[in-house]
C-alpha positions, -999 to +999 in steps of 0.1 A: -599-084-100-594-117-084-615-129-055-585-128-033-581-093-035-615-084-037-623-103-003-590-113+013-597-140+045-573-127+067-555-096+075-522-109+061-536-116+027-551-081+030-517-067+036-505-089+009-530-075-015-521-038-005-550-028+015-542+005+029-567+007+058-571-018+087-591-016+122-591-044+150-632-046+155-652-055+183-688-068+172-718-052+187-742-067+168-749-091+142-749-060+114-728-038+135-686-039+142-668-013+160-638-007+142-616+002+176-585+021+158-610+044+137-628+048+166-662+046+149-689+023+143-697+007+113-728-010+100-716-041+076-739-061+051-717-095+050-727-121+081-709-114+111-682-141+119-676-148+153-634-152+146-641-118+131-605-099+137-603-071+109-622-050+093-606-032+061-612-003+035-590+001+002-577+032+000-601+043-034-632+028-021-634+060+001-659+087-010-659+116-001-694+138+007-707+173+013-728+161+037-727+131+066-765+120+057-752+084+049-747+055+066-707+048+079-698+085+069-677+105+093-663+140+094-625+142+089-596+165+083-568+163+062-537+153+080-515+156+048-509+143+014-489+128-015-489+130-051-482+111-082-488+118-117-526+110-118-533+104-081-535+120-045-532+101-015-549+119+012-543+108+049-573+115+068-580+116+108-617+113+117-638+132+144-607+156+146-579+175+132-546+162+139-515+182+142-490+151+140-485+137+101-476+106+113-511+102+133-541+096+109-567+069+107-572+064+069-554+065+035-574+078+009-565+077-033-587+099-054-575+113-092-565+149-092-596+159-108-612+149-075-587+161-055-592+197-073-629+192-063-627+187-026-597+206-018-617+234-022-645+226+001-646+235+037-633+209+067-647+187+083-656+164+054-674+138+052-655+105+042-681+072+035-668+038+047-695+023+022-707-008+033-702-029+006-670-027+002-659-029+038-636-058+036-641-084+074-610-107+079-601-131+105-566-123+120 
């Protein structure tokens, strides 16, 4: 994978590289960004930017755990889903269930084999916004 797409600079090269998942961020500190349309906060491991704009996830950099005892991990519910051959895309809403399937705040893609794993377990899970590969863009 090219550095482009691995660290886009801005959100349009994000969009361009089809990141799934964007926030606008307020900074809180100099390892912490609020990510305002998740409405969570999110501890980061790259320097802080002061033009920081963006912060962004791809879609199968989300994991998905049993239990929240990990930093950036947030309970969520399933707002609904797609599938392809090999794939799910799951459509998540953190903190709580949502009843409209246009309102979610992140796009998840697991294999089925996954998907046959956690559709089984109870709600809320726990999603991970790992650190490392949050992806922070200028606007």
């Amino acid at each position: 994978m090219s550095q482009l797409s691995e660290h886009p600079p801005s959100f349009r090269v994000a969009q361009l590289t089809e990141c799934k998942n964007f926030s606008r961020v307020e900074i809180i500190d100099h390892q912490k960004i609020q990510a305002l349309d998740w409405n969570c906060s999110l501890s980061v491991v790259e320097p802080i930017r002061k033009s920081l704009a963006y912060v962004g996830i791809r879609a199968h950099h989300l994991r998905f755990l049993k239990e929240p005892n990990h930093d950036n991990t947030f309970p969520c519910w399933l707002v609904t889903m797609s599938e392809t051959q090999h794939r799910v895309t799951l459509y998540l809403n953190l903190y709580t269930p949502s009843r409209n399937p246009q309102q979610y705040h992140l796009q998840a893609e697991v294999f089925k084999e996954k998907w046959h794993q956690i559709k089984a377990w109870p709600e809320p899970w726990y999603v991970e916004l790992d650190a490392l590969r949050l992806i922070l863009m200028e606007s």
